[in-house]
Biopython code that builds the backbone (N, CA, C, O; Angstrom):
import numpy as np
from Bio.PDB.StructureBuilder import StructureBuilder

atoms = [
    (1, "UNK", "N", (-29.121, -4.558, -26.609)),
    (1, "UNK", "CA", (-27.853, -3.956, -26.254)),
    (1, "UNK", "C", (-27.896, -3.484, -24.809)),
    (1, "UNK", "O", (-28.728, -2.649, -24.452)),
    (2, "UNK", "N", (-27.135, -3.936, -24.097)),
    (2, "UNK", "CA", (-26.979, -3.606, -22.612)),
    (2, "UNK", "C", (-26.104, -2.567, -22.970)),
    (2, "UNK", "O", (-25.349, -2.524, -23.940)),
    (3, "UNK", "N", (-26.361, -1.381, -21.709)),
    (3, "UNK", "CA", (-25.477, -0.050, -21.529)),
    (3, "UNK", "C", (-24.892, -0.071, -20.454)),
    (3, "UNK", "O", (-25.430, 0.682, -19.642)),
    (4, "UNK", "N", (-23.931, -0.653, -20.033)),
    (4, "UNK", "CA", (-22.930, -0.560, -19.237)),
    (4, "UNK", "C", (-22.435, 0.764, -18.288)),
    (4, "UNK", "O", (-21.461, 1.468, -18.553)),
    (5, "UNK", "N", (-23.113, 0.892, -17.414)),
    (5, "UNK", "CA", (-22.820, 2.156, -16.390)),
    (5, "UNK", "C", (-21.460, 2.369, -16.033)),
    (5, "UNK", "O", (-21.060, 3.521, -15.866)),
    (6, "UNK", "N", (-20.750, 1.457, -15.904)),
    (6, "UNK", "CA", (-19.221, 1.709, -15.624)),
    (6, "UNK", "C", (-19.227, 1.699, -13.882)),
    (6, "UNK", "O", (-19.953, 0.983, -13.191)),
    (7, "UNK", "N", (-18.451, 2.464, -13.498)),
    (7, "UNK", "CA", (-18.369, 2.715, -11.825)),
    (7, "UNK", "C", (-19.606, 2.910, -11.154)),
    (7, "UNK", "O", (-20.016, 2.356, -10.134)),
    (8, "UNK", "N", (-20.273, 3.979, -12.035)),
    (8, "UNK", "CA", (-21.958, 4.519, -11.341)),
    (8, "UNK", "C", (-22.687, 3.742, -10.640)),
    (8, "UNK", "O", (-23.404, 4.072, -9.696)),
    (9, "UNK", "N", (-22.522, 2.665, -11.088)),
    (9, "UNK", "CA", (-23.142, 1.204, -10.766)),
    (9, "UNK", "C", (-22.667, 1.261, -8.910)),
    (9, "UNK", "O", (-23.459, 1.281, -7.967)),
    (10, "UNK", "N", (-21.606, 1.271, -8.865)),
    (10, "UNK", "CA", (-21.053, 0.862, -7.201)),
    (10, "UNK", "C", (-21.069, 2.287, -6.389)),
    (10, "UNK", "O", (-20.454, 2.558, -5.357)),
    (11, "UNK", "N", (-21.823, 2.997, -7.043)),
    (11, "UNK", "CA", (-22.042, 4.284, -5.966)),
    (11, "UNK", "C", (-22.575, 4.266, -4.941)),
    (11, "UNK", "O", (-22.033, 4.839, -3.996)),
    (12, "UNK", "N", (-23.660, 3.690, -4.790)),
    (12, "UNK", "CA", (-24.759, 3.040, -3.935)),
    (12, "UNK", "C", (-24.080, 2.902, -2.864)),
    (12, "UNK", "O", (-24.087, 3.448, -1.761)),
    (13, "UNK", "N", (-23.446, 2.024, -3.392)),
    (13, "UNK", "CA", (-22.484, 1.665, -1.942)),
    (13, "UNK", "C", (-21.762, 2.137, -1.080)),
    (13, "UNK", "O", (-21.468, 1.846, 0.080)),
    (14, "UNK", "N", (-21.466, 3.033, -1.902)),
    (14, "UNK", "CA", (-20.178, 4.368, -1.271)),
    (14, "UNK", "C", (-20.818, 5.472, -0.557)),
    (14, "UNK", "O", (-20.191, 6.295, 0.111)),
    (15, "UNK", "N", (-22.302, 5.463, -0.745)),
    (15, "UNK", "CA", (-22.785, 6.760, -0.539)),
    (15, "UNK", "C", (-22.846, 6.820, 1.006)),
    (15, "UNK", "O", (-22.421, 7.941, 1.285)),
    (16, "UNK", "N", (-23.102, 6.295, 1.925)),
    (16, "UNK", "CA", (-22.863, 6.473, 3.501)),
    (16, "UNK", "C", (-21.730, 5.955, 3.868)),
    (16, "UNK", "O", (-21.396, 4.772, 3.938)),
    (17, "UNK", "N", (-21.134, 6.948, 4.107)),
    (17, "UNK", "CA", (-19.573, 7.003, 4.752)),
    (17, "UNK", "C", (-19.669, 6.190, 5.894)),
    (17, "UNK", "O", (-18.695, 5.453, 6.044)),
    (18, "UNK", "N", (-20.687, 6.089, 6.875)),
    (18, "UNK", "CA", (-20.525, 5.526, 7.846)),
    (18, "UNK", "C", (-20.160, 4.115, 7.838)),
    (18, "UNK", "O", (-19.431, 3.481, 8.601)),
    (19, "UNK", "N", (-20.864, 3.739, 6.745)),
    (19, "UNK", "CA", (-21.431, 2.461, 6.490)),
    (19, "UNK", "C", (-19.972, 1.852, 5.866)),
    (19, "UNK", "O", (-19.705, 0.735, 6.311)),
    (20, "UNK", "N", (-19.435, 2.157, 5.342)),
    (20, "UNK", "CA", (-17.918, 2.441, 4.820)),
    (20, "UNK", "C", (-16.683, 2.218, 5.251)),
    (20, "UNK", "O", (-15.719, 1.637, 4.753)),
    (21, "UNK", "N", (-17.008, 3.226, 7.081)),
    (21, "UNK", "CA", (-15.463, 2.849, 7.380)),
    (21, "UNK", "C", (-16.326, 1.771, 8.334)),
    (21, "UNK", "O", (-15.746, 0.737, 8.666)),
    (22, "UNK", "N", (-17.609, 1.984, 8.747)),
    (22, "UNK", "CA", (-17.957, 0.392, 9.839)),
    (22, "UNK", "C", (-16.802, -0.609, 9.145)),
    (22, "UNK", "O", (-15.728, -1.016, 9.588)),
    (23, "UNK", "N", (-17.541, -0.848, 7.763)),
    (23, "UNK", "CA", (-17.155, -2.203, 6.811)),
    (23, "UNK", "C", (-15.812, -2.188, 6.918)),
    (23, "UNK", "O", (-15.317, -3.156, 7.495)),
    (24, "UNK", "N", (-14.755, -0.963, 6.332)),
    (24, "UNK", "CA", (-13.261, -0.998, 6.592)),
    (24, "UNK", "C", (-13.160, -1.719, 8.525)),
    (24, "UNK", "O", (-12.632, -2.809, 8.745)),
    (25, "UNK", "N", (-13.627, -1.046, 9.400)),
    (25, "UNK", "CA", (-13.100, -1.414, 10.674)),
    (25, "UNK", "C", (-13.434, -3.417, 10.926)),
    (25, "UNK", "O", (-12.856, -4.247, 11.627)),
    (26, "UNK", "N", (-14.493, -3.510, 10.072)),
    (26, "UNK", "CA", (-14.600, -5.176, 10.372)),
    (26, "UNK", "C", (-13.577, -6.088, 9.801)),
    (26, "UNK", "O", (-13.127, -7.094, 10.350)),
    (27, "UNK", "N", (-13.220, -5.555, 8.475)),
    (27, "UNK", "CA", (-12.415, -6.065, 7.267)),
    (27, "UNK", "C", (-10.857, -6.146, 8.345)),
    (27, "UNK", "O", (-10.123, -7.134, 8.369)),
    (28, "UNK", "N", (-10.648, -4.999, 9.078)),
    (28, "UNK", "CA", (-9.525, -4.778, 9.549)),
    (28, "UNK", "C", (-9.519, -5.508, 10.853)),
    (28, "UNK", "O", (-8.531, -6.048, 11.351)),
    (29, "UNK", "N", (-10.380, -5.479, 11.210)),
    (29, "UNK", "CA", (-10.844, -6.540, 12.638)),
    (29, "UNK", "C", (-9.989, -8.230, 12.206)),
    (29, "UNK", "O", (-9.048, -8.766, 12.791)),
    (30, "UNK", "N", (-10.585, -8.595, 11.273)),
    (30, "UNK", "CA", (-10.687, -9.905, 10.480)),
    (30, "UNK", "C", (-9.031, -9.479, 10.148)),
    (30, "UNK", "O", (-8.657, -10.557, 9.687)),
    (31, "UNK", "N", (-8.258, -8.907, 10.116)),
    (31, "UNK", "CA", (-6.726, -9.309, 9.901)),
    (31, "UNK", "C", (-5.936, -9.130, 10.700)),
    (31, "UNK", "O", (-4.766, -9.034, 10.328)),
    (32, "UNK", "N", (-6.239, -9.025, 12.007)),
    (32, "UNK", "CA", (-5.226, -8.824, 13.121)),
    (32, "UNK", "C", (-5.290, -9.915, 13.078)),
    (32, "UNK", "O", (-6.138, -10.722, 12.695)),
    (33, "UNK", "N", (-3.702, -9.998, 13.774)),
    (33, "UNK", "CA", (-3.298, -11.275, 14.249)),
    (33, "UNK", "C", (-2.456, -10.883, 15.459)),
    (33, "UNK", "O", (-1.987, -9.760, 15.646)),
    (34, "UNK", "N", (-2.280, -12.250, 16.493)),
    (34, "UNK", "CA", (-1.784, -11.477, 17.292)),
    (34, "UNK", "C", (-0.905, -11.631, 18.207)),
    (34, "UNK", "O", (-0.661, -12.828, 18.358)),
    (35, "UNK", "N", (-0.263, -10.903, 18.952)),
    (35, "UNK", "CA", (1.278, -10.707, 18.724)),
    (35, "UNK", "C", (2.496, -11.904, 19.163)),
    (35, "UNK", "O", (2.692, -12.366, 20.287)),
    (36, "UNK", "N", (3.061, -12.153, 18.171)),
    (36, "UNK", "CA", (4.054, -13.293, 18.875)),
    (36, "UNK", "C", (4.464, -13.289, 19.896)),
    (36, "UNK", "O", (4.523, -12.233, 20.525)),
    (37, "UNK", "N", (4.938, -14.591, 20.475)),
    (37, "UNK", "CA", (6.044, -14.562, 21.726)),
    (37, "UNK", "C", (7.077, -14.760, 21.097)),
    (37, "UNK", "O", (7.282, -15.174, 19.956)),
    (38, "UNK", "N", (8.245, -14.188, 22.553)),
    (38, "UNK", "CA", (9.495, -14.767, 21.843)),
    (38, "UNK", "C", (10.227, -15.463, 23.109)),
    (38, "UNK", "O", (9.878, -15.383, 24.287)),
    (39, "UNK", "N", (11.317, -16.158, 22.577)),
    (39, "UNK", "CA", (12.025, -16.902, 23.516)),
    (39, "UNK", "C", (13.059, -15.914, 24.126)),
    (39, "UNK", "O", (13.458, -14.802, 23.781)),
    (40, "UNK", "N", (13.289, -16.593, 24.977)),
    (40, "UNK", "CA", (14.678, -15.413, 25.773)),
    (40, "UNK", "C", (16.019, -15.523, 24.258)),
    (40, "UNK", "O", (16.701, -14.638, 23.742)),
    (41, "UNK", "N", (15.929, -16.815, 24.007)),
    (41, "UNK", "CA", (17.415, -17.042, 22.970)),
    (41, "UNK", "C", (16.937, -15.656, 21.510)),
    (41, "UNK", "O", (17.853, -15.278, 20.779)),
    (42, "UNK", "N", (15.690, -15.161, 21.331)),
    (42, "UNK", "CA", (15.416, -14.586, 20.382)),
    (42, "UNK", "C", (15.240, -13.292, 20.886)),
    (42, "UNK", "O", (15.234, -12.381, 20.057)),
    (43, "UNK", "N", (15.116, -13.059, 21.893)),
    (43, "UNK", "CA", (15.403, -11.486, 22.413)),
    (43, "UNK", "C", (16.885, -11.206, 22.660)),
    (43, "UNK", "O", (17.273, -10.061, 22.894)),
    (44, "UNK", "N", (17.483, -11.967, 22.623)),
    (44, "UNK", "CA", (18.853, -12.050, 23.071)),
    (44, "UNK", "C", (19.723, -11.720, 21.578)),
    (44, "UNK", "O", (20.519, -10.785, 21.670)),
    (45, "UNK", "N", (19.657, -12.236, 20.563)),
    (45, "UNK", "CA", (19.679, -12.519, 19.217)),
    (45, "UNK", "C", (19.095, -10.637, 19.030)),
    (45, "UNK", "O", (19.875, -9.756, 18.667)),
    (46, "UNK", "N", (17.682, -10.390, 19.355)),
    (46, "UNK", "CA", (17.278, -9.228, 18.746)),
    (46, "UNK", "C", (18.560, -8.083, 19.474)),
    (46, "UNK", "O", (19.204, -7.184, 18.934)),
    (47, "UNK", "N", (18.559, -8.438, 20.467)),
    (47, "UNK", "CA", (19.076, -7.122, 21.384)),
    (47, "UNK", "C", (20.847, -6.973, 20.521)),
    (47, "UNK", "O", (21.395, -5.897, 20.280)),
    (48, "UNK", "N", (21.471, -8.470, 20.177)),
    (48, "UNK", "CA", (22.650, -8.167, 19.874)),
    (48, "UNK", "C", (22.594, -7.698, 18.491)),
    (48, "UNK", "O", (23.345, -6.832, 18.045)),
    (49, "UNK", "N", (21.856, -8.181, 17.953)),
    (49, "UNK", "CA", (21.959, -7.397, 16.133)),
    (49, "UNK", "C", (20.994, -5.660, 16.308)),
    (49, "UNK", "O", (21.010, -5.102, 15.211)),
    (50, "UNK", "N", (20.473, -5.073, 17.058)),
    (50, "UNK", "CA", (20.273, -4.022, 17.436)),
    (50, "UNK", "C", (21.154, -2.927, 17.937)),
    (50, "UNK", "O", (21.087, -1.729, 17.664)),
    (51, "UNK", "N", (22.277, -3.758, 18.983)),
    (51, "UNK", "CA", (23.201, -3.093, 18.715)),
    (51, "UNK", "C", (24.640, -2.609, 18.242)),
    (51, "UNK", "O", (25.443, -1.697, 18.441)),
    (52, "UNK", "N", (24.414, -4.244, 17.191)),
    (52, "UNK", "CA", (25.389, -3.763, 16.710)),
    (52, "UNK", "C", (25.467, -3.498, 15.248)),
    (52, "UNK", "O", (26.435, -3.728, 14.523)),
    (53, "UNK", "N", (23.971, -2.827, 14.807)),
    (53, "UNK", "CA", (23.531, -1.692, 14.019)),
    (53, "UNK", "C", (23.748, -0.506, 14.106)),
    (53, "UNK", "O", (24.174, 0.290, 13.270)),
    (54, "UNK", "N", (23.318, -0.327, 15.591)),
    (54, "UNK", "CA", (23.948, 0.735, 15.937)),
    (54, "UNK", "C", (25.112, 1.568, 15.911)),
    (54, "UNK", "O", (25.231, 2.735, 15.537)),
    (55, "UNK", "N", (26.256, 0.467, 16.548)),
    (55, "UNK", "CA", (27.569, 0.847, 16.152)),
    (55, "UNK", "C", (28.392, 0.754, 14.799)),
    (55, "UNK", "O", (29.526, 1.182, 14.585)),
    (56, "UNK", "N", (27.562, 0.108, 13.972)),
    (56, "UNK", "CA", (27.976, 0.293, 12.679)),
    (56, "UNK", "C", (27.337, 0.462, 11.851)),
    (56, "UNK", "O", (27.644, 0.079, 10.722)),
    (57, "UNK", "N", (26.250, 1.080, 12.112)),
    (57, "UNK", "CA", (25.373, 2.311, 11.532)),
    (57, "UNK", "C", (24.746, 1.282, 9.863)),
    (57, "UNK", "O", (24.188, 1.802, 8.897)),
    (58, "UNK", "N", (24.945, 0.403, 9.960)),
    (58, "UNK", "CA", (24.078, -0.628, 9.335)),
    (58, "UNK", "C", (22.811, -0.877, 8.878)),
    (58, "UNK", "O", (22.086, -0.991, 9.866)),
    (59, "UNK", "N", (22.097, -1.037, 7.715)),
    (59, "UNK", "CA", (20.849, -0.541, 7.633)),
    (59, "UNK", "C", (20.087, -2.158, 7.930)),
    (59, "UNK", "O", (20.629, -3.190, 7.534)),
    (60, "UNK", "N", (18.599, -2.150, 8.777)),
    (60, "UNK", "CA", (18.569, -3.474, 8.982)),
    (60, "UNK", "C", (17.105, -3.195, 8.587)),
    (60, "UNK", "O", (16.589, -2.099, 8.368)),
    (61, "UNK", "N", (16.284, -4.991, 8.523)),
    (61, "UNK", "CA", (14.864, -4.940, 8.379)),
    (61, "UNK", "C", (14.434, -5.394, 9.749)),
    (61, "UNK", "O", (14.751, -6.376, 10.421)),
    (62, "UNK", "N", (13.605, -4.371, 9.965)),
    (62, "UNK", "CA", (12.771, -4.176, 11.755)),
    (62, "UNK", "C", (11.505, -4.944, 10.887)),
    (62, "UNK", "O", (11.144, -4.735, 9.729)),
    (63, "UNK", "N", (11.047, -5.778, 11.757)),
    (63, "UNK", "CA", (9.504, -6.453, 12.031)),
    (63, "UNK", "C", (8.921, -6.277, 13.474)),
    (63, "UNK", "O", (9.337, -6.892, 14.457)),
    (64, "UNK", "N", (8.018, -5.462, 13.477)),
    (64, "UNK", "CA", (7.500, -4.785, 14.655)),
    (64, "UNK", "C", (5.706, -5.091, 14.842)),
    (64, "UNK", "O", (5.033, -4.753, 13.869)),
    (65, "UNK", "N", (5.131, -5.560, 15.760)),
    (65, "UNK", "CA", (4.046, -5.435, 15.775)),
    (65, "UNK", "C", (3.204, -3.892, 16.547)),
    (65, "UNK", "O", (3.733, -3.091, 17.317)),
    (66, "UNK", "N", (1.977, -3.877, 16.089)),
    (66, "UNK", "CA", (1.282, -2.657, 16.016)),
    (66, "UNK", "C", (0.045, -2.618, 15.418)),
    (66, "UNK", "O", (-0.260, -2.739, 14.231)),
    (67, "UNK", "N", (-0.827, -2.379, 16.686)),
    (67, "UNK", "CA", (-2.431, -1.983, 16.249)),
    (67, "UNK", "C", (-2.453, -3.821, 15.427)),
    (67, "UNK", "O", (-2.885, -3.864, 14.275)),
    (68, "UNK", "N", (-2.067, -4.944, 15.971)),
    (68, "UNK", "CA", (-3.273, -6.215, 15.228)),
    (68, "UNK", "C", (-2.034, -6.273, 14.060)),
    (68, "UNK", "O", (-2.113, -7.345, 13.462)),
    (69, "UNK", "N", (-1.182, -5.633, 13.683)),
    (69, "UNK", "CA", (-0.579, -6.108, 12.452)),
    (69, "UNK", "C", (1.004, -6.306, 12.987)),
    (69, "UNK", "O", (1.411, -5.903, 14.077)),
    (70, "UNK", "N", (1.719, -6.936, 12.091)),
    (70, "UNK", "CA", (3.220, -7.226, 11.920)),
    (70, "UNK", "C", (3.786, -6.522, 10.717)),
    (70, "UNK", "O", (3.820, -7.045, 9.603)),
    (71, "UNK", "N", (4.162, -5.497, 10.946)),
    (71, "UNK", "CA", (4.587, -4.309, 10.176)),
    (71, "UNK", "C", (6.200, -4.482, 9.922)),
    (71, "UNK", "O", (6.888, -4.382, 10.938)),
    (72, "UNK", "N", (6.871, -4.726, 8.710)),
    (72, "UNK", "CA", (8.235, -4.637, 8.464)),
    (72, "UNK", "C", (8.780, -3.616, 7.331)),
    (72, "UNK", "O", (8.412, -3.558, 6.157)),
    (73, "UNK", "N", (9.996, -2.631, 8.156)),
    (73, "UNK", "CA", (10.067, -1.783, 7.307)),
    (73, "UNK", "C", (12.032, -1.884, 7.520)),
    (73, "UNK", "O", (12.606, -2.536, 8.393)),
    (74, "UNK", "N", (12.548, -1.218, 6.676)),
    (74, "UNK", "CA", (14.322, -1.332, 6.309)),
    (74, "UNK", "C", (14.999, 0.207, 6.999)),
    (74, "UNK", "O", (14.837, 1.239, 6.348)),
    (75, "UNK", "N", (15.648, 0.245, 8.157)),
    (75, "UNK", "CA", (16.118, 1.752, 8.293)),
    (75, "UNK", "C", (17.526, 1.258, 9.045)),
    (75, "UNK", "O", (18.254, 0.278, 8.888)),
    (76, "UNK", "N", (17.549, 2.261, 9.819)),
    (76, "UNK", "CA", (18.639, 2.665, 10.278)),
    (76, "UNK", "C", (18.406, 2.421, 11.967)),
    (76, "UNK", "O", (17.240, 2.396, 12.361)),
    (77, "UNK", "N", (19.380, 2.263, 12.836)),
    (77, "UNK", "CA", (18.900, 2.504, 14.223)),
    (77, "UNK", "C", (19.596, 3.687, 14.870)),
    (77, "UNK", "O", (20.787, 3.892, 14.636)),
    (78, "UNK", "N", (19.072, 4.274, 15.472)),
    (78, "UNK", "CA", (19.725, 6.002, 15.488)),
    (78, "UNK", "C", (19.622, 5.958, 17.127)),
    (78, "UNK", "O", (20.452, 6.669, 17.694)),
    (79, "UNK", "N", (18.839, 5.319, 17.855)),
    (79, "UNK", "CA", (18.920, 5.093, 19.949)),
    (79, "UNK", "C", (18.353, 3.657, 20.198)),
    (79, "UNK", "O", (17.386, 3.077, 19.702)),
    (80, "UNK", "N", (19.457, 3.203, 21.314)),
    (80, "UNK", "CA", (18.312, 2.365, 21.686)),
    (80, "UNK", "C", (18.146, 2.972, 23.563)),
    (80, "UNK", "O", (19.115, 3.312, 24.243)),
    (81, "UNK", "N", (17.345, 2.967, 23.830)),
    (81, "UNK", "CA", (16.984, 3.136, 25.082)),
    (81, "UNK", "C", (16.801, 2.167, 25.915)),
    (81, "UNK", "O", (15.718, 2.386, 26.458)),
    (82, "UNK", "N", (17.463, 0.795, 26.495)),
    (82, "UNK", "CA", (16.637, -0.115, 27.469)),
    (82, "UNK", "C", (16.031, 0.094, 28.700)),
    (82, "UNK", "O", (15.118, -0.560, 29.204)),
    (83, "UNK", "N", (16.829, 1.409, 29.301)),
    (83, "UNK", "CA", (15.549, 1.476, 30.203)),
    (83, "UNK", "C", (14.461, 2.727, 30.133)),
    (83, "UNK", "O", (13.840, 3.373, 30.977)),
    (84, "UNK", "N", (14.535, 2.730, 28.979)),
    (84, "UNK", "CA", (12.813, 3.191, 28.834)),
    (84, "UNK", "C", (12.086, 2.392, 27.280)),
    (84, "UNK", "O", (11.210, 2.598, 26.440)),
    (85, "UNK", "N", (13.179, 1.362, 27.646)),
    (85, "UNK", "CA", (12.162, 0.234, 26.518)),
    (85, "UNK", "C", (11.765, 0.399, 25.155)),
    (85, "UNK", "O", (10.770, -0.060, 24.594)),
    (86, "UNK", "N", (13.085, 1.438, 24.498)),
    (86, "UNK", "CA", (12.034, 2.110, 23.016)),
    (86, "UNK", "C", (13.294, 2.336, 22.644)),
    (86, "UNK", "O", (14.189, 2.689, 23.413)),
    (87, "UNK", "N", (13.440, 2.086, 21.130)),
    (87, "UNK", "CA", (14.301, 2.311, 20.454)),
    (87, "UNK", "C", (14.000, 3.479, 18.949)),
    (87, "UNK", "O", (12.888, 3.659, 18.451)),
    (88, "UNK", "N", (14.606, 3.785, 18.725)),
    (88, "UNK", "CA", (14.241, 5.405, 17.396)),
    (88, "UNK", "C", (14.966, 4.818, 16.375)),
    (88, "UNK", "O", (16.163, 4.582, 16.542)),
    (89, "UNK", "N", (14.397, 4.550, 15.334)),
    (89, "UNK", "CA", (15.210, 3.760, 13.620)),
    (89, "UNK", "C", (14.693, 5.332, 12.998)),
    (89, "UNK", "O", (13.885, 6.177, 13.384)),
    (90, "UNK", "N", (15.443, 5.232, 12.066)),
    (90, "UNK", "CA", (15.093, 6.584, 10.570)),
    (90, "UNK", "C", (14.902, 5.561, 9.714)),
    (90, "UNK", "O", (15.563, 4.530, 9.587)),
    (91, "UNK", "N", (13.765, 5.998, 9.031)),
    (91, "UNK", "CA", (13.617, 4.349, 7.581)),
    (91, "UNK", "C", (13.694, 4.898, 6.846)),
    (91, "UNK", "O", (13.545, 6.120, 6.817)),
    (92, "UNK", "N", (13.982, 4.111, 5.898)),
    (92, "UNK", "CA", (14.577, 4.203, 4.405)),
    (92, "UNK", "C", (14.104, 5.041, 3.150)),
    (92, "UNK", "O", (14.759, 5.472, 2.201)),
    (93, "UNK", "N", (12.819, 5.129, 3.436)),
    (93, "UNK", "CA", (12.149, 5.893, 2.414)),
    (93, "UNK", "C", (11.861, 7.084, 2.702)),
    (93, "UNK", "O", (12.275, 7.786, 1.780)),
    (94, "UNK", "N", (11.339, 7.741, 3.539)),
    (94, "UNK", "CA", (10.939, 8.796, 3.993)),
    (94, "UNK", "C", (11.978, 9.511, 4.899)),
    (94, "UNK", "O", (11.864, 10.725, 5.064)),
    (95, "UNK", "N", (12.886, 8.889, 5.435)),
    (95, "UNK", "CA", (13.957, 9.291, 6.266)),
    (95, "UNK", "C", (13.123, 9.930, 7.482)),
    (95, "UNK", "O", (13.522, 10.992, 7.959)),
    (96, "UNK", "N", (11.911, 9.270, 8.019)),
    (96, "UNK", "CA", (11.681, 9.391, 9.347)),
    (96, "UNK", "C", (12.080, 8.947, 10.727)),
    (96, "UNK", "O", (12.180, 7.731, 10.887)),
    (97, "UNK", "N", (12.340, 9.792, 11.821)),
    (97, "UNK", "CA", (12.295, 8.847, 13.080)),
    (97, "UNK", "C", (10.995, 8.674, 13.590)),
    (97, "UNK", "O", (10.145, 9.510, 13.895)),
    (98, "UNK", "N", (10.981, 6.960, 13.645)),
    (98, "UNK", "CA", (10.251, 6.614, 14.550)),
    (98, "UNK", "C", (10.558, 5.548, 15.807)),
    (98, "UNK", "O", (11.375, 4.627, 15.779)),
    (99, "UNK", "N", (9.574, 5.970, 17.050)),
    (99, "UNK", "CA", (9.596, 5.259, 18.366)),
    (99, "UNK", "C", (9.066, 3.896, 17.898)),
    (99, "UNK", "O", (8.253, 3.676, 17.001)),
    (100, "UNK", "N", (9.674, 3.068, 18.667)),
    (100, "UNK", "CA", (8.919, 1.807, 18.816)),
    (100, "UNK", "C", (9.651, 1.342, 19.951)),
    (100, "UNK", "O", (10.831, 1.505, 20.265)),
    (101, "UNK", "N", (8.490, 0.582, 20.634)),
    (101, "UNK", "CA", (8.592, 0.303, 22.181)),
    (101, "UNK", "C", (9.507, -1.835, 22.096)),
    (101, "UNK", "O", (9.020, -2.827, 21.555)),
    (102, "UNK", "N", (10.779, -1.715, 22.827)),
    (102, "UNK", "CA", (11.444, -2.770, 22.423)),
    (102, "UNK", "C", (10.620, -3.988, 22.679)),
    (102, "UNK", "O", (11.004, -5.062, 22.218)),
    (103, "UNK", "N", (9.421, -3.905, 23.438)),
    (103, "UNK", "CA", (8.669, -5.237, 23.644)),
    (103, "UNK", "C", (7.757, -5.487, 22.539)),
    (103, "UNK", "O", (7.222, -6.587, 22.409)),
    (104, "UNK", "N", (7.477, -4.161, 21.437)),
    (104, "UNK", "CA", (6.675, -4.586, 20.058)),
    (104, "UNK", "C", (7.839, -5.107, 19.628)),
    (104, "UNK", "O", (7.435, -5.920, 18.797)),
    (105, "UNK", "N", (9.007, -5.186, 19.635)),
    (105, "UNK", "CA", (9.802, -5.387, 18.332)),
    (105, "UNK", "C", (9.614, -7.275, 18.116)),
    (105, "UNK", "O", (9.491, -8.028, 19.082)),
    (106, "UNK", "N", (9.630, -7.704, 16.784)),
    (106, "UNK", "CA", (9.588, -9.117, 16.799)),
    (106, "UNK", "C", (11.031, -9.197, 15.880)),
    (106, "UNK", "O", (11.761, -8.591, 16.665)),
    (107, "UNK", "N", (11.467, -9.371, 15.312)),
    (107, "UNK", "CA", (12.494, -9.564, 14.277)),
    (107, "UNK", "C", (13.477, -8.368, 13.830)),
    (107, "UNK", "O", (12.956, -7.306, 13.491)),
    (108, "UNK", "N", (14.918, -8.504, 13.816)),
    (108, "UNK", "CA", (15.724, -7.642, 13.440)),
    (108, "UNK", "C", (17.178, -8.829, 12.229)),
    (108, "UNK", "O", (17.928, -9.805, 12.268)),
    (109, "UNK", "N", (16.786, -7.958, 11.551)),
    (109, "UNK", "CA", (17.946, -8.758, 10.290)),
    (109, "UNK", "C", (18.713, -7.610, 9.738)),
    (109, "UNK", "O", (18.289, -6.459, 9.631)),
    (110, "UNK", "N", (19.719, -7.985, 9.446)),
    (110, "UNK", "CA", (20.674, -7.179, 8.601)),
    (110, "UNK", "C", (19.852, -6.762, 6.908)),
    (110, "UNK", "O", (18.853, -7.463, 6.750)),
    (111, "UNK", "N", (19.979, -6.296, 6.336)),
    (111, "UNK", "CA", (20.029, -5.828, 4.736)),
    (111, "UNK", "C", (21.138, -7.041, 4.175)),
    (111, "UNK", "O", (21.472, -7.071, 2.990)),
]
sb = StructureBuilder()
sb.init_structure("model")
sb.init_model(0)
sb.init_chain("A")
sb.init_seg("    ")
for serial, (resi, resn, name, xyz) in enumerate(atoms, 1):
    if name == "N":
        sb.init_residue(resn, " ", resi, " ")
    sb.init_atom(name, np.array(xyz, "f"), 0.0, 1.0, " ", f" {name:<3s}", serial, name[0])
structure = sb.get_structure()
C-alpha cells in the first residue's frame, strides 16, 4: 500500500522563495512578445474610434501593450491627451482610471 503525501510532496520546491520568483521571472521572460507595429491607416482608425468614444461615452475594448504582454481590457474613455500622448479609460470592473501612453495602445473596438 503506497501512502500518498498529497501536496507535502511539492514543498521542496517551494521552500526557497528565491528560487521561485527566479523560475516565475524566466517563465515570464519566455512569454513576452513583442510589441506590434502599426500602419498609419491603423493609427488613424485607432485615433477616430477613440474619439468618438469619447463623445459618446461608449464603452470600448482597449488592447494595449505593457511590460512584454498585450493586455485587453473593456472601459470607458474619460481624456485623451495628444499632446502629451496618454489617454485615461475607467474599466469596467473595478471602475479604475488608468494612464496609458497612446503609442502602447494597439487596438480599439467598440463593445
Amino acid at each position: 500500500m503506497n501512502d500518498d503525501r498529497g501536496m507535502k510532496k511539492w514543498r521542496p520546491f517551494a521552500s526557497m522563495p528565491e528560487q521561485y520568483t527566479g523560475l516565475q521571472e524566466v517563465i515570464n521572460k519566455q512569454a513576452e512578445v513583442p510589441q506590434p507595429l502599426l500602419t498609419e491607416e491603423q493609427m488613424e482608425q485607432i485615433n477616430f474610434t477613440l474619439i468618438e468614444a469619447l463623445h459618446t461615452n461608449k464603452q470600448v475594448y482597449l488592447t494595449y501593450y505593457k511590460q512584454g504582454q498585450c493586455i485587453t481590457e473593456t472601459g470607458f474613455i474619460q481624456f485623451v491627451d495628444s499632446l502629451g500622448e496618454l489617454f485615461v479609460f475607467i474599466d469596467d470592473i473595478f471602475e479604475l482610471k488608468n494612464k496609458v501612453r497612446l503609442n502602447e495602445l494597439i487596438d480599439v473596438q467598440f463593445v
